[in-house]
Backbone bond lengths (Angstrom), bond angles and torsions (degrees), N, CA, C in turn:
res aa  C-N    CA-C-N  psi(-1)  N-CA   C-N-CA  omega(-1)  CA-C   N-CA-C  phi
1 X - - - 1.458 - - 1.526 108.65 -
2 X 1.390 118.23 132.51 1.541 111.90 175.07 1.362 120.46 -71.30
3 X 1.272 115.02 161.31 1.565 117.71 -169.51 1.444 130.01 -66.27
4 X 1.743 99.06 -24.60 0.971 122.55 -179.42 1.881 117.90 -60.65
5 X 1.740 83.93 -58.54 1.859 102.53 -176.36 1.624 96.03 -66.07
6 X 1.273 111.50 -13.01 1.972 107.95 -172.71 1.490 107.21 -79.19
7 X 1.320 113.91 -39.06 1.388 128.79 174.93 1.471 125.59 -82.59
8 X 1.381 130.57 -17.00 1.153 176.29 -110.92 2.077 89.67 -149.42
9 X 1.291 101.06 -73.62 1.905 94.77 177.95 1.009 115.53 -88.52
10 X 1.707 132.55 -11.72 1.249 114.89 139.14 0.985 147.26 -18.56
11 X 2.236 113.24 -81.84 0.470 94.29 149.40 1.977 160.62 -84.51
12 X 1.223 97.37 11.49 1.528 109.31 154.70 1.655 126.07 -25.02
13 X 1.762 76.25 -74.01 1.576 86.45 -175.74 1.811 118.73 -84.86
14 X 1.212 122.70 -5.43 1.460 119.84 140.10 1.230 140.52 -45.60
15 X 1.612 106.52 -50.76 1.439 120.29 -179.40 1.754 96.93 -76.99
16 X 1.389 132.59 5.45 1.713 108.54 -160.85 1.914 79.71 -119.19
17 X 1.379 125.18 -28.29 1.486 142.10 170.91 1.738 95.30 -55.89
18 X 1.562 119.53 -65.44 1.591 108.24 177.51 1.409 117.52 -29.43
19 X 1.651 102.99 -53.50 1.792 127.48 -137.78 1.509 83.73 -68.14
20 X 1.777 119.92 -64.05 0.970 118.74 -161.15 1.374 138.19 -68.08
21 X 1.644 93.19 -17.62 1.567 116.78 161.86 1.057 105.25 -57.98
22 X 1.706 134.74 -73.29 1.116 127.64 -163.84 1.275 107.12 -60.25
23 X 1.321 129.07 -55.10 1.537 116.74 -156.78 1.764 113.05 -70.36
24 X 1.521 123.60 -1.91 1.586 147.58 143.73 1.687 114.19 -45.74
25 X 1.204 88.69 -49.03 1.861 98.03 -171.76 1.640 92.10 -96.46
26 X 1.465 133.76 -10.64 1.520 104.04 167.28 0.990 108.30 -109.76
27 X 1.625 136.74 10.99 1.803 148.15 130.33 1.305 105.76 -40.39
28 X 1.473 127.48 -36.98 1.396 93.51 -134.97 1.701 75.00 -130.66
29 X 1.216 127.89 -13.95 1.254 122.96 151.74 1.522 122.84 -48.24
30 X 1.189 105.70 -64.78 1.607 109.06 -171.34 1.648 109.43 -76.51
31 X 1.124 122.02 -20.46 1.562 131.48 159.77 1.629 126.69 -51.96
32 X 1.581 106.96 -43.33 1.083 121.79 157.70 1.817 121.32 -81.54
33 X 1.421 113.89 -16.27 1.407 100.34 167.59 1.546 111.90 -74.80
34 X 1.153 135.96 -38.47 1.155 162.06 145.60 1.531 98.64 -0.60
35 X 1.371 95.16 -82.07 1.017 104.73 -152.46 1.715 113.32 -78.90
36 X 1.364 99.28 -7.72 1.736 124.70 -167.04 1.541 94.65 -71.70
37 X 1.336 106.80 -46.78 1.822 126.30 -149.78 1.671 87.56 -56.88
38 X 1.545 112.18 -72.68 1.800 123.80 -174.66 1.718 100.34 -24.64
39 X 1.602 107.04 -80.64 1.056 132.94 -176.09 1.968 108.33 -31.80
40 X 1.251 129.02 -49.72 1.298 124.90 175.71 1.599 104.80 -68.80
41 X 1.643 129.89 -24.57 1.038 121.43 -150.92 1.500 101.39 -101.00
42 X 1.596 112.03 -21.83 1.269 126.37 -165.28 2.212 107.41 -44.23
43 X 1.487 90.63 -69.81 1.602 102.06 -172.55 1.283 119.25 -36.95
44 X 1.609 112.33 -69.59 1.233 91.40 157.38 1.252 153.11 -0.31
């Protein structure tokens, strides 16, 4: 494989590891605000 296309799917698959990280942490962010909101309102 040339060095180029080696470095080339590197970084590929780095930048798609960021994407999916983040868009995980803004799932699971707004999932938990969600779910946060009930939970503060409950006691009351």
């Amino acid at each position: 494989m040339p060095d180029f296309l080696r470095k080339f799917i590197g970084l590929l698959l780095i930048f798609t590891a960021v994407g999916v990280a983040s868009c995980q942490a803004l799932v699971a962010s707004c999932s938990s605000g969600v779910t946060a909101a009930p939970a503060l309102h409950a006691p009351r």
